[in-house]
Structures are given as structure tokens and as C-alpha cells.
C-alpha positions as CSV (number, residue, x, y, z in Angstrom):
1,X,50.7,-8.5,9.3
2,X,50.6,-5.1,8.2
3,X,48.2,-5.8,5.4
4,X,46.0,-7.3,7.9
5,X,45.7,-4.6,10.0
6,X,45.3,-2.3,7.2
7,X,42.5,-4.6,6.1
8,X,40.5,-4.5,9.7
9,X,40.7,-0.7,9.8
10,X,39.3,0.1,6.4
11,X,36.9,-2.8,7.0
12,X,35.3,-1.1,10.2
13,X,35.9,2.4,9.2
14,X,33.8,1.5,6.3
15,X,30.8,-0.3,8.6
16,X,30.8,2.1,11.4
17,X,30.8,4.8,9.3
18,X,29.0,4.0,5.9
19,X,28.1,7.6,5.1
20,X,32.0,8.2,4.6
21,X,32.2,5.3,1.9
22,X,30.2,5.4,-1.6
23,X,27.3,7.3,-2.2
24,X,26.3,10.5,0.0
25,X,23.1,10.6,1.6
26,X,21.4,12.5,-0.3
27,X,22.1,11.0,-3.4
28,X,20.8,7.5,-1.8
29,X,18.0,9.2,-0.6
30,X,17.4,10.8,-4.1
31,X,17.4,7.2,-5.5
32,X,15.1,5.7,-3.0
33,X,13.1,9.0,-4.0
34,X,13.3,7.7,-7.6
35,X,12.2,4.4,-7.5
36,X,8.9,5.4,-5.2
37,X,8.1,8.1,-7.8
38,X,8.2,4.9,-10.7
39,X,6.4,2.6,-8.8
40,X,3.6,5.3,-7.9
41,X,3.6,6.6,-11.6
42,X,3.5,2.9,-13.1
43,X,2.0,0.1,-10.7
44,X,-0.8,-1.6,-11.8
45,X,-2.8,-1.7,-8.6
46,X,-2.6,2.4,-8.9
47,X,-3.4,2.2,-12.0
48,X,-6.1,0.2,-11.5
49,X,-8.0,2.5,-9.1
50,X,-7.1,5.5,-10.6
51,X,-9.9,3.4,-13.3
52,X,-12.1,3.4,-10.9
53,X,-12.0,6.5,-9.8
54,X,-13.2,8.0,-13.4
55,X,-15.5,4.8,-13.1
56,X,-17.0,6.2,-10.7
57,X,-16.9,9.7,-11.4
58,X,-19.3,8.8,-14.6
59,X,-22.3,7.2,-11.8
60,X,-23.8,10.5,-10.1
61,X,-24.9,12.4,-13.7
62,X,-26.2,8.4,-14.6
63,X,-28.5,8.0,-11.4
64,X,-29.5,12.1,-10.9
65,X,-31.5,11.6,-14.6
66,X,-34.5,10.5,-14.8
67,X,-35.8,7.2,-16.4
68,X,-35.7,7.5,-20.1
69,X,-39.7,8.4,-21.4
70,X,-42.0,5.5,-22.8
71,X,-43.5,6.0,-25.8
72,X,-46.4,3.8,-26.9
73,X,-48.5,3.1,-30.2
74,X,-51.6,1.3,-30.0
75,X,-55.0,0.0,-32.0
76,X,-57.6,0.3,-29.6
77,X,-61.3,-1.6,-30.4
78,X,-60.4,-2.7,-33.7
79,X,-63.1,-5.3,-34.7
80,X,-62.0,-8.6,-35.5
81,X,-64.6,-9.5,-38.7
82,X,-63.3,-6.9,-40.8
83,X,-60.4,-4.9,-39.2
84,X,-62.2,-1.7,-40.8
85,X,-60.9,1.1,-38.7
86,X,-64.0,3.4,-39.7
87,X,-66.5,0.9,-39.2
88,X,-66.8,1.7,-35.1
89,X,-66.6,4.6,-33.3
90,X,-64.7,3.3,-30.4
91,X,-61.9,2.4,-33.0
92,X,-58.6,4.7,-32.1
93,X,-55.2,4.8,-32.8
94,X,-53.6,6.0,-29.8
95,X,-50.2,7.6,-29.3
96,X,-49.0,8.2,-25.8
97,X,-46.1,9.8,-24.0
98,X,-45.6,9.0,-20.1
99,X,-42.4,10.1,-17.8
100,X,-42.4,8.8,-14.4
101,X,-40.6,11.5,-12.0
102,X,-39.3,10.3,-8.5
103,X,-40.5,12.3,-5.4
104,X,-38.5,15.6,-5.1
105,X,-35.0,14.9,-3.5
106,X,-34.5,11.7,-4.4
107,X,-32.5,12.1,-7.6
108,X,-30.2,14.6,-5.5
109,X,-29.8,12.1,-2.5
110,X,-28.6,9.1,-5.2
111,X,-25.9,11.8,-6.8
112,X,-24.9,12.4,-3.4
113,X,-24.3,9.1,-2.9
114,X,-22.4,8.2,-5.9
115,X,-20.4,11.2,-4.8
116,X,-19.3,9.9,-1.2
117,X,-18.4,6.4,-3.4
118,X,-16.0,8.6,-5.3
119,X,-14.5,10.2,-2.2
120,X,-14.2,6.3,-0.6
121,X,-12.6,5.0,-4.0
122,X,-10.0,8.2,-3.8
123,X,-9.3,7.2,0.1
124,X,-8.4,3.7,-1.4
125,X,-6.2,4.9,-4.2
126,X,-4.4,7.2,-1.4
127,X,-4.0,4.2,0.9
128,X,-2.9,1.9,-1.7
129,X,-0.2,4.7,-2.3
130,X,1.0,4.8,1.2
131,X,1.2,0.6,1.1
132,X,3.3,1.1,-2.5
133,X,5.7,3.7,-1.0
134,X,6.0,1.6,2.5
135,X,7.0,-1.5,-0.1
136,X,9.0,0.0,-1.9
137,X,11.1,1.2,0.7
138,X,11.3,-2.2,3.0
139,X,12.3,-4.0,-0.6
140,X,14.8,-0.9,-1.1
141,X,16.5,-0.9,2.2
142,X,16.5,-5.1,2.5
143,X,18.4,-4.8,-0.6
144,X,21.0,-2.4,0.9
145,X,21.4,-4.5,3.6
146,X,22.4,-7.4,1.4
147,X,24.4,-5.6,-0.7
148,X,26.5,-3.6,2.4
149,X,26.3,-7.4,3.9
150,X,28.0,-8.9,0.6
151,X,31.0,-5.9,1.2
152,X,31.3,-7.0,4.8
153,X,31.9,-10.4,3.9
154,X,33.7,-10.0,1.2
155,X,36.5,-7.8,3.1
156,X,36.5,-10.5,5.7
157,X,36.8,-13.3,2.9
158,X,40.0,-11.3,1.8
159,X,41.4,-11.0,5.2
160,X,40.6,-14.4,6.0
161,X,42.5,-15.8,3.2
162,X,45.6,-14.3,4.7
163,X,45.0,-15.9,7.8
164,X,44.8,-19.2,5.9
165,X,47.9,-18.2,4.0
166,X,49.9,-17.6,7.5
167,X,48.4,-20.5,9.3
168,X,49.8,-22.8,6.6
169,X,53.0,-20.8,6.1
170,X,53.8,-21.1,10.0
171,X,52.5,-25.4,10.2
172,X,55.1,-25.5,7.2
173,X,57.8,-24.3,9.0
174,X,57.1,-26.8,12.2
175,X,55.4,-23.5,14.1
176,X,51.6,-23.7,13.6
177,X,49.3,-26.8,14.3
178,X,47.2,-28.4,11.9
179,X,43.6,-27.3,13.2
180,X,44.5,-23.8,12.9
181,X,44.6,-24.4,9.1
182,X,41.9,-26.5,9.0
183,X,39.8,-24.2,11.4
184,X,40.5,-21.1,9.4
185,X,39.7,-23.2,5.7
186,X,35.9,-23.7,7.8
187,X,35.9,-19.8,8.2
188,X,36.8,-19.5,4.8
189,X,34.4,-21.7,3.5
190,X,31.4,-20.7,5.8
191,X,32.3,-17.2,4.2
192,X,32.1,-18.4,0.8
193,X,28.5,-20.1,1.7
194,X,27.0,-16.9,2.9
195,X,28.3,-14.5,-0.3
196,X,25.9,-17.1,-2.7
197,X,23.1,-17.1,0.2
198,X,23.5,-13.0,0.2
199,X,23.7,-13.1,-3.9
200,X,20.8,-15.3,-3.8
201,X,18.8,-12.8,-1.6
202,X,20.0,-9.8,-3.8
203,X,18.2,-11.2,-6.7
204,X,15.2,-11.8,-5.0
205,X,14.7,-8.0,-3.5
206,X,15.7,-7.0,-7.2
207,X,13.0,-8.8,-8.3
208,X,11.0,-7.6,-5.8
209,X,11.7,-3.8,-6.3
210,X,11.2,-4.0,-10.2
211,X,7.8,-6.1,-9.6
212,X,6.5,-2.9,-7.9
213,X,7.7,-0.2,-10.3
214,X,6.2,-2.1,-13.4
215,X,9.5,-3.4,-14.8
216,X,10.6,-6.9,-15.5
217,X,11.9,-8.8,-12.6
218,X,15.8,-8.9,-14.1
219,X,15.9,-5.2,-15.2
220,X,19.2,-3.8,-13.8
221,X,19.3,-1.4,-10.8
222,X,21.7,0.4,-9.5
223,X,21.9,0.9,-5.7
224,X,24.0,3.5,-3.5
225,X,25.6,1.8,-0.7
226,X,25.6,3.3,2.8
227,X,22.4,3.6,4.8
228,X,22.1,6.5,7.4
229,X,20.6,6.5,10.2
230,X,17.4,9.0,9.4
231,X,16.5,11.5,12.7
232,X,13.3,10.3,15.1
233,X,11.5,13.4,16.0
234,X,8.3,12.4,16.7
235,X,6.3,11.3,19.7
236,X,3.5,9.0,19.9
237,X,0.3,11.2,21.0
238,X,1.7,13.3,17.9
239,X,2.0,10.6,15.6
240,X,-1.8,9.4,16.5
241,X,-2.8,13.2,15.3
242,X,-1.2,12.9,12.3
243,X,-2.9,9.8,11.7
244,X,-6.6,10.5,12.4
245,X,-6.1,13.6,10.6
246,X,-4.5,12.2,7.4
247,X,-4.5,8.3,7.4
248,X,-6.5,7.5,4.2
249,X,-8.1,4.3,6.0
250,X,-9.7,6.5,9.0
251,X,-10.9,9.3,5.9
252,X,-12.4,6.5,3.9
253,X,-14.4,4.9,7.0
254,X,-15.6,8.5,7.3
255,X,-16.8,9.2,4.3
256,X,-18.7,5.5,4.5
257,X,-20.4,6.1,7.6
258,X,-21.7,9.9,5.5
259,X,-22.8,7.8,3.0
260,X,-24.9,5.8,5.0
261,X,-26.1,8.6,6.5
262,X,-27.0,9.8,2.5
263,X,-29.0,6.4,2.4
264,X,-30.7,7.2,5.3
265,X,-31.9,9.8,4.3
266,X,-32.7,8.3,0.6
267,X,-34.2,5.3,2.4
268,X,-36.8,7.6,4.3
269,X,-37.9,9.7,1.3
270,X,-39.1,6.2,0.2
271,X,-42.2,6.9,2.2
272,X,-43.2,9.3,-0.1
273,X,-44.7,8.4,-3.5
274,X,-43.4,8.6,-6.6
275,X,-45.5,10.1,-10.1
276,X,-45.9,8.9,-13.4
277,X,-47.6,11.2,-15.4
278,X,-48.7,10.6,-19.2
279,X,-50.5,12.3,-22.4
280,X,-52.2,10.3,-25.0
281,X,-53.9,11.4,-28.2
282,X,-56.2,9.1,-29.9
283,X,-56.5,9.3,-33.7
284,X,-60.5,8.0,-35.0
285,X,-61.0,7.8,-38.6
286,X,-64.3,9.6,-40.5
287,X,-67.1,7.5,-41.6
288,X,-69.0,8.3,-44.6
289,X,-70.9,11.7,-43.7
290,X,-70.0,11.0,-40.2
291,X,-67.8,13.7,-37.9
292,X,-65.6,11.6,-35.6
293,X,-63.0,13.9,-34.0
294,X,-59.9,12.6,-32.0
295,X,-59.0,12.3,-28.4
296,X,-56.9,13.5,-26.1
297,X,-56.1,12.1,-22.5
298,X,-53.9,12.9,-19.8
299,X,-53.5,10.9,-16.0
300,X,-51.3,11.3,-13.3
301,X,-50.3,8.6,-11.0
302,X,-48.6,7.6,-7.9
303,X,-47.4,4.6,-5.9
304,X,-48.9,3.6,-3.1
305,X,-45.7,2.0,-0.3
306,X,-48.5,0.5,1.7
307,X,-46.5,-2.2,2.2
308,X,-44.0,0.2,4.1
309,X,-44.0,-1.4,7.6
310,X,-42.3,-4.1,6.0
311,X,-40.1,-2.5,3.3
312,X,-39.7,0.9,3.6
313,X,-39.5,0.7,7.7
314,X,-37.1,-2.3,7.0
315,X,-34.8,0.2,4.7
316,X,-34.5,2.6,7.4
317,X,-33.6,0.4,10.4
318,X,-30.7,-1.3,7.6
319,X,-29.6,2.4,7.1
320,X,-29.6,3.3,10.7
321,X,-27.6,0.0,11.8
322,X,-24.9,0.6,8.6
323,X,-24.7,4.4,10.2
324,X,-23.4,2.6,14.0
325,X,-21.8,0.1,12.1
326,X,-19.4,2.3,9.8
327,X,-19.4,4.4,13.6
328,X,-18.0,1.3,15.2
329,X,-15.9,0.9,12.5
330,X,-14.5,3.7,12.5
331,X,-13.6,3.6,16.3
332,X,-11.8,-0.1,15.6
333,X,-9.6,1.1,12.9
334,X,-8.6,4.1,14.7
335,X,-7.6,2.1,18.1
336,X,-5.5,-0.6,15.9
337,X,-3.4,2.3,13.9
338,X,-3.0,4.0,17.6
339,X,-1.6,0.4,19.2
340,X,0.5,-0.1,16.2
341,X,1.8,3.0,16.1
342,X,2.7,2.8,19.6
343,X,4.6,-0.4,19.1
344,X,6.3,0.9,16.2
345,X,7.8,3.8,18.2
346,X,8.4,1.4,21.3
347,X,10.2,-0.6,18.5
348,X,11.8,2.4,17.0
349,X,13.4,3.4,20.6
350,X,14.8,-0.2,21.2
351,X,16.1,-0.2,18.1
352,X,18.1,3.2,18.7
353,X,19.3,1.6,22.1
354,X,20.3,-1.2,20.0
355,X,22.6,0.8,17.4
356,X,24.5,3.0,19.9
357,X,25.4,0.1,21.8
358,X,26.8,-2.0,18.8
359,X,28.2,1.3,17.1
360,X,30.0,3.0,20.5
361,X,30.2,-0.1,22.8
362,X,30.3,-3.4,20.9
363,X,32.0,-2.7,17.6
364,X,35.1,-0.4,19.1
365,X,35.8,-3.2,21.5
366,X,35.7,-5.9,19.2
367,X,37.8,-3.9,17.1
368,X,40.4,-3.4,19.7
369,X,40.1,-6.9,20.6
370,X,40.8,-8.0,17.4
371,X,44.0,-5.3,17.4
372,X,45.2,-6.8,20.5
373,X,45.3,-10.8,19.7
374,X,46.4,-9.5,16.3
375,X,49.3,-8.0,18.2
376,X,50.0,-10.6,20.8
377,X,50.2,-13.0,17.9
378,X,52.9,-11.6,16.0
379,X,55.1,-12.1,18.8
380,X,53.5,-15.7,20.2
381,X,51.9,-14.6,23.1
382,X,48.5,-15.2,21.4
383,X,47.2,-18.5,19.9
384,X,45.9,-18.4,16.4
385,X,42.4,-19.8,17.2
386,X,42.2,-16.8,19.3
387,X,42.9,-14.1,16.7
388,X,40.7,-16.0,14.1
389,X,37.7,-16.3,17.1
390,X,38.5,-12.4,17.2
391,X,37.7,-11.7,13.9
392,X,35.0,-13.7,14.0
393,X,33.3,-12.2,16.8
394,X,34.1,-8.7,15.0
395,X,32.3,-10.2,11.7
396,X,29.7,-10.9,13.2
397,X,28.8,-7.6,14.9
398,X,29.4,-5.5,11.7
399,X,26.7,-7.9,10.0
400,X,24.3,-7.4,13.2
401,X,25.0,-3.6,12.6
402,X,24.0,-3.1,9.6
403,X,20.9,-5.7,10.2
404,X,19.4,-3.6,13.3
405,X,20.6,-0.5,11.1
406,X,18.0,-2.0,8.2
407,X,15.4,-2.9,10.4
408,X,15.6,0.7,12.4
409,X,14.8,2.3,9.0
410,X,12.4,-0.6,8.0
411,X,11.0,0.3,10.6
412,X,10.7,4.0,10.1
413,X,8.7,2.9,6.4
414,X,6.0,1.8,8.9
415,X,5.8,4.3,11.1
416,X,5.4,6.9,7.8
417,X,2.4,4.4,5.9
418,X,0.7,4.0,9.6
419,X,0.6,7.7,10.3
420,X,-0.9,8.1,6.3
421,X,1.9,11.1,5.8
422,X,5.2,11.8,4.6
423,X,7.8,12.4,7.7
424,X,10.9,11.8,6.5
């Protein structure tokens, strides 16, 4: 009996109290810190748009240049009976060079477009960022929840094996009953069932965390047990500042709408023409005590958008909508991060509510319940089924602990990737 109760309070001093047992807190958050610094450094989906990013980085030089120049031979009036190039004087060989050059500002507005692309593909790298970290840590903390769930249960294992061990000793000696032995082998066995369910699921969030740092999905990790509760500071109006002024999504819609705006702006220049302006130089050759000297020619010319009412008007109405709509957009986004950051502090709150009770209310008096039918039973005045139905009940709420304890923090890893910043 003294074992047992030896068991029981290292068993729930260890749950109620996990900073006190294995790794300190800072060490498990210097871990966590680890692993989102690998997954950042190595994941292929950052990796990928850091690629874009110098993708796109090499557009605004490409589309502020001009078209390349055309250079042109030709045999102008060459007569077809003799193909004698001295026989008639409108007989040239021309060489001409021609550039066409857009009207003023255009080349600019393009490179300012390509620009704002740059800034939206950098929001998206930054927001991809905030969705690795959040993964990393739901994946990171789910596993410490199986892993402080496998201790649980296997302490309770232990203890119920002594339970087993009296049951049968006392129905061997004429003073137990049979279903107490077969009631505490179910325990036993239920126990046995959820330590390969729990070893199951810890090879799963392995897999998981190593999928997001690059590594192969049976590379071994080692994970500090004992979770702490992290400090809630923040408030919701705060929390929606923090958000509009640093949530990647809401910067990116931003810098869309500007670069509609940019094509605006690109799309009404369209009503001016653009040039193409050329020199030629035609070559004739001499006839016999005839003087033919060469030419030289030069043009300028425009296009003419006469067809404007139903192009170039066109471009500037699709602009103007794509400006409301990135507007709209924008206005969307920023009212679904503000309800789901209220609902994740809403949830954060019940969830605090949720711990104290289990940690000061439910798990001290499940403890002491357990103490007392542990006590009545080693002098008779408390059936077995009792005591077993005690530990249990206590079982269970040092599982459910540590569950609401996960999700509280889970929770948290939201909260931090909706808000687009670092807070804890």
C-alpha cells in the first residue's frame, strides 16, 4: 500500500506540475525555437518563393528597356531580265535602322509595376513563414502532448498492475471477489490499448515535424517533456492593431490594390501614341560616265489608338474596377483576421477557465479522493471497485489536463500567425 501511494503522489506531482519534472522551460522553449529556425531555413515551399522573389526581382530592368532595334537590308528595283544593279537608276541597296520608343512614362509605369509584384511575392514568402512557424509549433506541441500522455499512462499502467496484483492476492485468500480481478485486468488492458494508440500518434507528429524542417520522416528527435503554460497579455482591439499593421496577407492586398492603381495609370497613358523612328541609307551603283550618288532617308511615326473607345477606354474601366476590387478585398480579409482573432482570444479565455479548474479544483480532489478510498480500503471500509473507479476518474483528468493544456498553447500558435507577429 505504501508503494501505491508513493506511486499516486509522484504521478500527480509530476502532471500538476510538469515544469518541476524534466526539461526547464527554457530549454523546451529553446528546442521549439530550434526546430522553427530548420524548418524556416530549409522548407521547400520557402525555398520556393524565396525563387521567386529573385524571379521577380530580374522583371523591372527587362520591361523598363526598350524593344531591341531592327535592322534591315534590302534590294530595291532590281530588274528582273538582267539583275544588273547599274543598269537603272531606281536600283538601291538599302540599309536601314529603326527604334520604336514608347510615349514618355510608360517604361517607368511597367518597372513600377514589376516592382509592386516584388513587394506582393515578399508579403507571400512572409506569410508562408508565419503558416511554417504556426505548423511547426501545433505538430511540436501535439507531440508533447502524446509524449507527456504516454508517461501518464504509463505510471498508471504501473500502479494498476499492483491493483491487479492485490485483487488477486486478496480473492486467493477467500477475501476479494472475482470481478475485482477481472475489472482491474479491463483497466489494465484498456491501458495497454491506449500506450500503442499514443505510440502510434507519436510517430505520426514525428513524421509530421520532420516533413516541415526538410528531413526524412523517421529522422530521430528529441523532445523536452513538460509544457508551461505561456502568459496571455494581450487584448483583442490590440491584437487587431498588430495585425493590420504587420499581418503579411493585409500588406500584400495593399500593395495589389497600388499596383492596380500603377496600371491605371499605365492603362491611361495608352491614349497617347507611341514613335517609331528610322534612318535608312540607300547605296546606287555608277553607270558608265554616269554620277549616281546614294540616299539617305529618315521617318518618324506614330500610332494612331483610334480604336480607343473600345480598347483603350475598356483598359481603364478594368483598371478602375481591379482598384475597388483589391479595395474590397482588402476590407474582407481584414474583417475575417478581426473575427478570428476575436474567437481565438474568446477561446484563449475559456481555455484558462478550463485549466484552473482542472489544475486547483478537479485534479486536488480527485487526488484526495483517490487518498481516501485508498485509505478506507486498507482497512475494508472501502470496496475495491471503488478505489479502482478512483483512480480512474483521477486518470482521466490528468490526460484531460494536459489535453486543454495542449490545445491552450495550440491555441496561442494561432493567435501569433493571425496577428502576423511574434508575441511570445
Amino acid at each position: 500500500m505504501k508503494s501505491i501511494r508513493i506511486l499516486i503522489f509522484m504521478g500527480t506531482l509530476m502532471l500538476v506540475f510538469p515544469g518541476l519534472v524534466g526539461a526547464q522551460e527554457n530549454t523546451f522553449k529553446s528546442v521549439l525555437q530550434g526546430f522553427i529556425e530548420t524548418a524556416l531555413k530549409n522548407n521547400p515551399a520557402i525555398k520556393a518563393f524565396q525563387h521567386r522573389i529573385k524571379a521577380a526581382q530580374e522583371v523591372p530592368s527587362q520591361v523598363s528597356s526598350l524593344d531591341d532595334p531592327i535592322l534591315q537590308f534590302q534590294l530595291m528595283n532590281l530588274p528582273v531580265d538582267t539583275f544588273d544593279l547599274s543598269q537603272e537608276a531606281v536600283t538601291q541597296k538599302q540599309f536601314s535602322l529603326s527604334q520604336k520608343l514608347p510615349y514618355p512614362g510608360k517604361l517607368g509605369l511597367k518597372a513600377e509595376i514589376a516592382e509592386k509584384n516584388i513587394a506582393i511575392t515578399q508579403q507571400d514568402l512572409e506569410e508562408a513563414r508565419l503558416s511554417i512557424t504556426r505548423d511547426v509549433k501545433l505538430a511540436f506541441y501535439e507531440l508533447c502532448f502524446v509524449l507527456a500522455a504516454t508517461n501518464i499512462t504509463r505510471e498508471n499502467k504501473t500502479l494498476l498492475e499492483q491493483f491487479v496484483t492485490i485483487a488477486e492476492s486478496k480473492y486467493s485468500v477467500g477475501k476479494g471477489l472475482q470481478q475485482d480481478v477481472l475489472k482491474a485486468q479491463v483497466e489494465l488492458t484498456k491501458i495497454m490499448e491506449q500506450l500503442i494508440e499514443f505510440q502510434k500518434l507519436a510517430g505520426i507528429e514525428k513524421a509530421r515535424l520532420n516533413s516541415l524542417m526538410n528531413l526524412l520522416p523517421q529522422e530521430t528527435l528529441t523532445i523536452p517533456h513538460g509544457i508551461a503554460k505561456t502568459d496571455f497579455i494581450f487584448t483583442v482591439p490590440g491584437l487587431q492593431v498588430i495585425a493590420e499593421k504587420h499581418r503579411p496577407l493585409l500588406s500584400k492586398i495593399r500593395s495589389l490594390k497600388e499596383r492596380y492603381g500603377t496600371s491605371k495609370k499605365l492603362a491611361e497613358k495608352e491614349y497617347y501614341p507611341n514613335f517609331n523612328v528610322g534612318l535608312k541609307y540607300g547605296q546606287r551603283q555608277e553607270a558608265r560616265n554616269i554620277d549616281r550618288p546614294d540616299f539617305v532617308s529618315a521617318w518618324v511615326g506614330i500610332n494612331i489608338p483610334i480604336w480607343y473607345k473600345t480598347k483603350q477606354s475598356r483598359r481603364v474601366l478594368e483598371t478602375t474596377y481591379k482598384v475597388e476590387m483589391a479595395g474590397e478585398t482588402y476590407n474582407k480579409a481584414k474583417n475575417q483576421i478581426f473575427l478570428k482573432i476575436k474567437e481565438l482570444v474568446d477561446k484563449e479565455r475559456q481555455g484558462g477557465k478550463t485549466l484552473a479548474l482542472i489544475e486547483q479544483g478537479i485534479l486536488p480532489q480527485a487526488r484526495q479522493s483517490l487518498e481516501s478510498a485508498l485509505a478506507g480500503y486498507s482497512v475494508d471500509k472501502v470496496d475495491f471497485l471503488t478505489l479502482l473507479n478512483n483512480q480512474v476518474t483521477l486518470f482521466k483528468w490528468q490526460i484531460r489536463y494536459h489535453r486543454e493544456l495542449t490545445d491552450y498553447e495550440k491555441n496561442l500558435a494561432v493567435i501569433e500567425q493571425s496577428a502576423g507577429k511574434n508575441l511570445f
